[in-house]
C-alpha positions as CSV (number, residue, x, y, z in Angstrom):
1,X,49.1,199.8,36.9
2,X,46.4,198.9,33.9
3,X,46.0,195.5,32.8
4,X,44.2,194.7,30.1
5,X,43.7,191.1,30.4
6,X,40.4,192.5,32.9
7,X,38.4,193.7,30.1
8,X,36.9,189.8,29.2
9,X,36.1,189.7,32.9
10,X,34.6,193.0,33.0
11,X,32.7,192.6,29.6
12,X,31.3,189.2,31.1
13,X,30.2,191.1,34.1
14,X,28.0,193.2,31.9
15,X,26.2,190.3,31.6
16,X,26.1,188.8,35.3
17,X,24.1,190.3,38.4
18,X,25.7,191.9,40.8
19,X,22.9,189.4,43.4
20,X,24.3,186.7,42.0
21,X,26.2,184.0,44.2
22,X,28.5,181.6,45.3
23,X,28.1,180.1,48.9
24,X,32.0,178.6,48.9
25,X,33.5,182.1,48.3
26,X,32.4,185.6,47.8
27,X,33.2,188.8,45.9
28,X,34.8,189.8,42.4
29,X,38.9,189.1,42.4
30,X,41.4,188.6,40.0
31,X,44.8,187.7,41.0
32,X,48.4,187.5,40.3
33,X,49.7,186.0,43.1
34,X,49.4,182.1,44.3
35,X,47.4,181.7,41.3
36,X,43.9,182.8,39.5
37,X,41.3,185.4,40.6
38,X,38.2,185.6,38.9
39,X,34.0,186.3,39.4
40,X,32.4,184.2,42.1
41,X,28.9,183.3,40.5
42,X,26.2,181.4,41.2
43,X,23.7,178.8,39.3
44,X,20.7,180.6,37.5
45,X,19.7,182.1,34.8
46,X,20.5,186.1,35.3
47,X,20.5,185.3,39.2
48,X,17.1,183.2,39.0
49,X,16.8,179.4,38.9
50,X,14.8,178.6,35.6
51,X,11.7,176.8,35.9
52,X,11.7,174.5,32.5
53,X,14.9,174.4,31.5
54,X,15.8,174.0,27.6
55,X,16.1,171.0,26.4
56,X,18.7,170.9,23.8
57,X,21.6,173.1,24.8
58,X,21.0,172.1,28.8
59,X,20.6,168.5,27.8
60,X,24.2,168.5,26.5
61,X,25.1,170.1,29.5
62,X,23.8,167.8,31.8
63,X,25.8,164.7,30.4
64,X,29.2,167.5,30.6
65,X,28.6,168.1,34.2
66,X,27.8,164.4,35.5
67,X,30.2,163.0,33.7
68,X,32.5,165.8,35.2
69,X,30.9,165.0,38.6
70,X,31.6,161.2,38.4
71,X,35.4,162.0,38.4
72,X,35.6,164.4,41.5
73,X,36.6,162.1,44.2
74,X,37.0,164.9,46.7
75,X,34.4,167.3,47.6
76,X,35.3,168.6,51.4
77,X,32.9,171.8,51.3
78,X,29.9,169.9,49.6
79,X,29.9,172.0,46.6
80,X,28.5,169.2,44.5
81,X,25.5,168.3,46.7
82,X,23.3,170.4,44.5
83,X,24.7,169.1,41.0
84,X,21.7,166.7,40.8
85,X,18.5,166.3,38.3
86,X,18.8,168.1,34.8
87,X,18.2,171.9,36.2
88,X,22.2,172.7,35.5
89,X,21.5,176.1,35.8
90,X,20.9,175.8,39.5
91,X,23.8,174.2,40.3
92,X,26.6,175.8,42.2
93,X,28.9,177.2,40.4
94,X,27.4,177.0,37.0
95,X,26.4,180.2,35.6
96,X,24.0,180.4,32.7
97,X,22.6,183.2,29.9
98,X,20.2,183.2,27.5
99,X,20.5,183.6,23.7
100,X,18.9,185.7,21.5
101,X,16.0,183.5,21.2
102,X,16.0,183.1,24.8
103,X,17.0,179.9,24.9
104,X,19.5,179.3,28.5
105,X,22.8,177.8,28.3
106,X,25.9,177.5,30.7
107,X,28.0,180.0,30.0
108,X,30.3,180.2,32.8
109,X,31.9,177.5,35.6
110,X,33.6,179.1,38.5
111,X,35.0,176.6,41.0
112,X,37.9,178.9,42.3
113,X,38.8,177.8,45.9
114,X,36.2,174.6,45.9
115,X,38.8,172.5,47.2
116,X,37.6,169.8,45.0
117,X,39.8,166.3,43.8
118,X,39.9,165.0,41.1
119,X,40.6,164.9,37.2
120,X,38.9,167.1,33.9
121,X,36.5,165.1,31.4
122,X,36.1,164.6,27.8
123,X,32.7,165.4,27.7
124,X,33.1,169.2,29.1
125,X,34.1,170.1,25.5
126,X,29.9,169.4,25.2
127,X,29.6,173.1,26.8
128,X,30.6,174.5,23.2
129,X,28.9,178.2,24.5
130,X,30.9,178.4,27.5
131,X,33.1,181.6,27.7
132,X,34.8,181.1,31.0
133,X,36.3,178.3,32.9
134,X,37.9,179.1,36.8
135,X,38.8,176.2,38.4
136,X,41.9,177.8,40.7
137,X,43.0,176.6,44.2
138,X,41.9,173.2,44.0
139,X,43.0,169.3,43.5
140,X,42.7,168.8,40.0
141,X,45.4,166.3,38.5
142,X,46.2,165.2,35.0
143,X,46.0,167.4,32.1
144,X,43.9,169.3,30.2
145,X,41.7,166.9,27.8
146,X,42.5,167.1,24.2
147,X,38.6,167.8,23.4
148,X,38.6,171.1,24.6
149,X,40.1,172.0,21.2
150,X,36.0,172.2,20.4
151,X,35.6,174.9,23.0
152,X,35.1,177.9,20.5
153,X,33.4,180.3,22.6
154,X,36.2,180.1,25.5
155,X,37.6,183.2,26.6
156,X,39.2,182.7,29.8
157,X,40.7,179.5,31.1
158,X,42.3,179.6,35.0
159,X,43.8,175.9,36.0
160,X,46.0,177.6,38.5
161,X,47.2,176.0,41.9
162,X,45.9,172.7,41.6
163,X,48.2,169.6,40.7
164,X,48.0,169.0,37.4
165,X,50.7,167.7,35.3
166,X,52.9,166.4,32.5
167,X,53.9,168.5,29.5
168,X,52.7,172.2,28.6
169,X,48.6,171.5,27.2
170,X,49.0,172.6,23.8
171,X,45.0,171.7,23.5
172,X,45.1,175.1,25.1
173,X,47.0,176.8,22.0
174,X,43.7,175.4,19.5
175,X,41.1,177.0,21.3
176,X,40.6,179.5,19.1
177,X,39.4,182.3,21.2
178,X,41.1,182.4,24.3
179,X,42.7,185.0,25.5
180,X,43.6,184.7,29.1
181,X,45.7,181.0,29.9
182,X,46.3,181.1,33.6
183,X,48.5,177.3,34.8
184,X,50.8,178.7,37.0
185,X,51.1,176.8,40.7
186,X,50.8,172.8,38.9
187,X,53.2,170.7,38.1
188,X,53.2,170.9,34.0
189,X,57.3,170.3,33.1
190,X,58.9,169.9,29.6
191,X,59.6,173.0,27.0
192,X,57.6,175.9,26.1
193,X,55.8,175.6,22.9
194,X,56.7,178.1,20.6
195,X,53.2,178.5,19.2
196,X,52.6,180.0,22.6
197,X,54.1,183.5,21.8
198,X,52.4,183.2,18.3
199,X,48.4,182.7,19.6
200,X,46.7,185.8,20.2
201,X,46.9,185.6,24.4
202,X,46.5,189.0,26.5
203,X,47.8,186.8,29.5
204,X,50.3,184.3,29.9
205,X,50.8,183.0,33.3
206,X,52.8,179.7,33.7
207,X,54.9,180.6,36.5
208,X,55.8,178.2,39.3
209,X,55.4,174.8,37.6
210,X,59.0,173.0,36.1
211,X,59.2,174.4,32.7
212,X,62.5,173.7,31.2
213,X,64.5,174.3,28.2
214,X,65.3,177.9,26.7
215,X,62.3,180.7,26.0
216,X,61.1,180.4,22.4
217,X,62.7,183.0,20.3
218,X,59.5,183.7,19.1
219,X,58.9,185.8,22.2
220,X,58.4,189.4,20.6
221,X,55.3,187.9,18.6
222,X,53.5,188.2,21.7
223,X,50.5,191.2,22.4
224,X,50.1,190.1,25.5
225,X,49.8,192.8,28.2
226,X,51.4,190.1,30.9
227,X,54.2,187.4,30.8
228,X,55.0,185.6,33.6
229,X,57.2,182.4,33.5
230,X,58.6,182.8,37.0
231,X,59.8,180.3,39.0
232,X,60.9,177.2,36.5
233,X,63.9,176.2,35.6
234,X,64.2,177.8,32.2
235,X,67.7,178.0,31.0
236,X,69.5,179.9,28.3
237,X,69.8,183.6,26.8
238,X,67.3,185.9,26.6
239,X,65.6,185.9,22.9
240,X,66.8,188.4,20.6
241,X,63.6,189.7,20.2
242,X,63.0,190.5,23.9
243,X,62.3,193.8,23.8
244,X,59.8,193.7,20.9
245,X,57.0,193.0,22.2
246,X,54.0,194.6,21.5
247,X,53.1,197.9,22.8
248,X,50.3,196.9,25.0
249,X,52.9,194.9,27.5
250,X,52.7,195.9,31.0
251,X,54.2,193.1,33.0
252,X,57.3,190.6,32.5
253,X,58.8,188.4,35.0
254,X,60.8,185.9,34.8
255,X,62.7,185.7,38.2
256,X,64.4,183.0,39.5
257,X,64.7,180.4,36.7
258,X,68.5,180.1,35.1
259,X,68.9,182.3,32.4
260,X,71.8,183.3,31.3
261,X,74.1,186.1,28.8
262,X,73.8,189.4,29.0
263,X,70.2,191.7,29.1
264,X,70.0,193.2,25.4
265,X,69.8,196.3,24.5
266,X,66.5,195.8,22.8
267,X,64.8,195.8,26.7
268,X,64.6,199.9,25.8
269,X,62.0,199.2,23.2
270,X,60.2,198.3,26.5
271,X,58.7,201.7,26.6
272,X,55.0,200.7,28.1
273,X,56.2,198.5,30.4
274,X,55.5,199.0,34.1
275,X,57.0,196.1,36.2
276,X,60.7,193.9,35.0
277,X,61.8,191.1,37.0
278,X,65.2,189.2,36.1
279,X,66.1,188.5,39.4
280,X,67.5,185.7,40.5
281,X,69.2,184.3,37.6
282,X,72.6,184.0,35.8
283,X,72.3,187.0,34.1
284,X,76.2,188.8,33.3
285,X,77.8,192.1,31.4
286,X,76.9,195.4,32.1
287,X,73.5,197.0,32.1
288,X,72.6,198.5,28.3
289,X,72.2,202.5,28.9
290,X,68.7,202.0,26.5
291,X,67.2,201.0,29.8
292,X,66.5,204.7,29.8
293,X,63.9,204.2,27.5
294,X,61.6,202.1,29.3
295,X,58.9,206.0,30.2
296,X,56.6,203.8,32.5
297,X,58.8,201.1,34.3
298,X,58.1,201.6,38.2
299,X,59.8,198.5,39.3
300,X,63.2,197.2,38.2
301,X,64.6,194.3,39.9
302,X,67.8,192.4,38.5
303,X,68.8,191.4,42.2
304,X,70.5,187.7,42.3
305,X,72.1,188.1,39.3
306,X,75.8,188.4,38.2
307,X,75.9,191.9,36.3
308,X,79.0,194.2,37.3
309,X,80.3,197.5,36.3
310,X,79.0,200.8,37.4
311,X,75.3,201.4,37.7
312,X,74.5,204.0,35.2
313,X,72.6,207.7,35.6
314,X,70.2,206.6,33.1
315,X,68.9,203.4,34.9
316,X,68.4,205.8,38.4
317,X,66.7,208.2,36.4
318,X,63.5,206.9,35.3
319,X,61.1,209.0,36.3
320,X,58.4,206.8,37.3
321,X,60.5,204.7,39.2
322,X,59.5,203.4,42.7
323,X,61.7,200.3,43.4
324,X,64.7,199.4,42.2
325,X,66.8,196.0,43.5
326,X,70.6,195.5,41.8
327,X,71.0,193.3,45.3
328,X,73.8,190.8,45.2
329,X,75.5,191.7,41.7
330,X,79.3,192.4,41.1
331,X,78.4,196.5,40.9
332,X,81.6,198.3,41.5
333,X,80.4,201.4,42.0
334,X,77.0,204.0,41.4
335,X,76.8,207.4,39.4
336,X,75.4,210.6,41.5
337,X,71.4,210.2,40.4
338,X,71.8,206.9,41.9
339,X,72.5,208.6,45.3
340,X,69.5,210.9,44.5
341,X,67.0,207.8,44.9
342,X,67.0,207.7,48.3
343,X,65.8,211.5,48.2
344,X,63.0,210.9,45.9
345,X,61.9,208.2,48.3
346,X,62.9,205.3,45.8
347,X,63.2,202.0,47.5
348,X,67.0,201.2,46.4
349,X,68.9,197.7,47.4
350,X,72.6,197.5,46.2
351,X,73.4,195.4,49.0
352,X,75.6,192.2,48.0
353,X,77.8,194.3,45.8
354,X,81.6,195.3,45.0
355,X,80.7,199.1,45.9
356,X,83.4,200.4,48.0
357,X,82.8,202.4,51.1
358,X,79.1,201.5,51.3
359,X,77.7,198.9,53.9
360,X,76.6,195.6,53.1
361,X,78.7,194.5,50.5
362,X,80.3,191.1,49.7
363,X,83.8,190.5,51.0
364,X,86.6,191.8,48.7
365,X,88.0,188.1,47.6
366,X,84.8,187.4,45.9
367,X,85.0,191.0,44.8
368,X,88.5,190.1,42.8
369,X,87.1,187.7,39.7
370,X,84.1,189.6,38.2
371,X,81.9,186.8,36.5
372,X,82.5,186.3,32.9
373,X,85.4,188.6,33.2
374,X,83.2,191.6,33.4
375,X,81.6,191.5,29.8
376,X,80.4,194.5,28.3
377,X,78.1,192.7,26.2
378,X,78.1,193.8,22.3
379,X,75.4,195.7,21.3
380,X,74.3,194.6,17.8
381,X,71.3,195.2,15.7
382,X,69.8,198.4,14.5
383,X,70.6,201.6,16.7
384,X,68.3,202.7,19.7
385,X,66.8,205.9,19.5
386,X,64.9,207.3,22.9
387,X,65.1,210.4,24.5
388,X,68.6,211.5,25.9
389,X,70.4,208.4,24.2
390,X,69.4,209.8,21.0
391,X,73.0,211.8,20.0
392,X,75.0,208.6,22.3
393,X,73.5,205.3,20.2
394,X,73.0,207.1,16.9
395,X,76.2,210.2,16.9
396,X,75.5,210.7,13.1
397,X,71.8,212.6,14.0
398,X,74.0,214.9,15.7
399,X,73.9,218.4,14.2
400,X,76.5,219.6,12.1
């Protein structure tokens, strides 16, 4: 599956050595899982310590970094030992580049899995040429300082799985070129800010912190090509303008939070997307037969939820399809291409259903009151055109 939030990190290799390196961690990663990825680099100037570093530009450096380094408290694999004297670009994790009048300046920090405790400083907002920060799978705590607003050349900020905290760090929303905002695994609680959907992000990753409070319905101003706000406690119906996105969106999960109402027809505008997660939610009604729409989708979970009817041919015949999970619905029942999965070598769970004759299902008393009384949810807005739904959404293109 192609994810274009990789392109910064590939156009910033272009620029950094492949001998370059990092003695706490190795290799080139990026990551979607417990938080961050990223480029391992080392201090240097294009993989070489400098011998007289610059003045000016390394000079504000140097009062970022040890005033950075005076509020680390915890610093178990010694990282920091060589953060000493006015040579920044030969400390450990601080990568530098030259300008065109090859003058050095940090242009990169990449702590990922440093283990190091502590807090972030005003005085990092100094590094004004800096393009990417990585600071995943450490102790960090408190929140983002409001100077890093003056971080124009910032492309890439990673604060995942550390333990920072307090409300979402709108700083982040006024740095004017980021692109990729990665805080999932903290502790940041509160409501999402609306501006987030409207800033030009090709990631969003804020899953597994305590986000409350409904999604903005700003949503479908998004272009990003990932969304992931798993794992909160976000409440609510989907936006009305989930679904409209923009067309370079691969990725959308938002599993196990509490939304609620019924999934809108709008998801088959979805057509690029490759992985949906609703699961675990209060999601109810039947699913919309524009589903049929989403070309690319490979895996389709709404397990956990509280959707009933019949599981529809169009939903079990996407032709990309690998995994599908309807586990632990109120399904009554599946149409024939749904039994065809198993043949194509789909992974298919409809167990915790109301399908009768098939193993696995919930006992018939909870079978007997369908939540929300079995709600075929209204489909209103403009009509959804797409491939065989063409003649059923819009019967007045049918041929005389």
């Amino acid at each position: 599956m192609q994810q274009s939030f990789l392109l910064p990190i590939f156009l910033l290799l272009i620029v950094i050595p492949a001998e370059a390196g990092f003695d706490v961690g190795g290799g080139v990663g990026v990551g979607i899982g417990n938080g961050g990825g990223g480029i391992w680099i080392g201090g240097g100037i294009n993989g070489q310590n400098p011998t007289e570093p610059s003045v000016s530009r390394l000079n504000s450096a140097y009062i970022a970094l040890q005033a950075w380094k005076s509020a680390i408290t915890g610093d178990p694999l010694s990282v920091l030992d060589t953060w000493v004297g006015s040579n920044v670009c030969s400390y450990k994790g601080v990568f530098c580049s030259e300008s065109q009048d090859d003058e050095p300046f940090v242009s990169a920090i990449d702590l990922n899995r440093a283990n190091l405790q502590g807090s972030l400083v005003r005085e990092l907002s100094l590094l004004t040429d800096i393009s990417l920060v990585h600071l995943n799978s450490n102790r960090f705590v408190g929140t983002v300082p409001d100077t890093f607003r003056d971080l124009s050349s910032l492309t890439e900020l990673d604060l995942s799985n550390n333990h920072f905290s307090g409300s979402f760090p709108t700083v982040a929303l006024l740095i004017p070129n980021l692109i990729y905002l990665d805080l999932r695994f903290n502790n940041f609680s509160g409501p999402i800010p609306d501006d987030l959907f409207n800033k030009n992000l090709d990631a969003i990753f804020l899953n597994n912190n305590n986000f409350e409070g409904q999604i903005p319905q700003n949503l479908g101003n998004s272009p990003a090509s990932v969304i992931n706000l798993a794992n909160n406690k976000l409440t609510g119906n989907l936006p009305t303008t989930f679904g409209y996105m923009g067309p370079a969106l691969k990725e959308i999960l938002f599993l196990n939070n509490q939304l609620t109402g019924c999934i809108p027809e709008a998801v088959g505008f979805l057509s690029q997307v490759e992985v949906l997660d609703l699961s675990i939610n209060l999601l109810t009604g039947h699913l919309p037969d524009s589903i049929s729409c989403l070309d690319e989708i490979e895996v389709l979970n709404f397990g956990h939820n509280k959707l009933s009817g019949v599981l529809p041919d169009p939903v079990c015949s996407l032709r990309r399809l690998v995994n599908l999970t309807v586990a632990f619905n109120f399904f009554s029942g599946f149409s024939q291409e749904c039994g065809k999965l198993f043949f194509r070598s789909v992974g298919f769970d409809f167990s915790g259903n109301c399908i009768p004759g098939r193993n696995s299902q919930r006992p018939q008393p909870e079978c007997s009151v369908i939540p929300s009384g079995g709600l075929n949810c209204l489909r209103i807005g403009k009509p959804l055109v797409c491939g065989s739904l063409v003649q059923e959404i819009n019967p007045s293109s049918s041929p005389p």
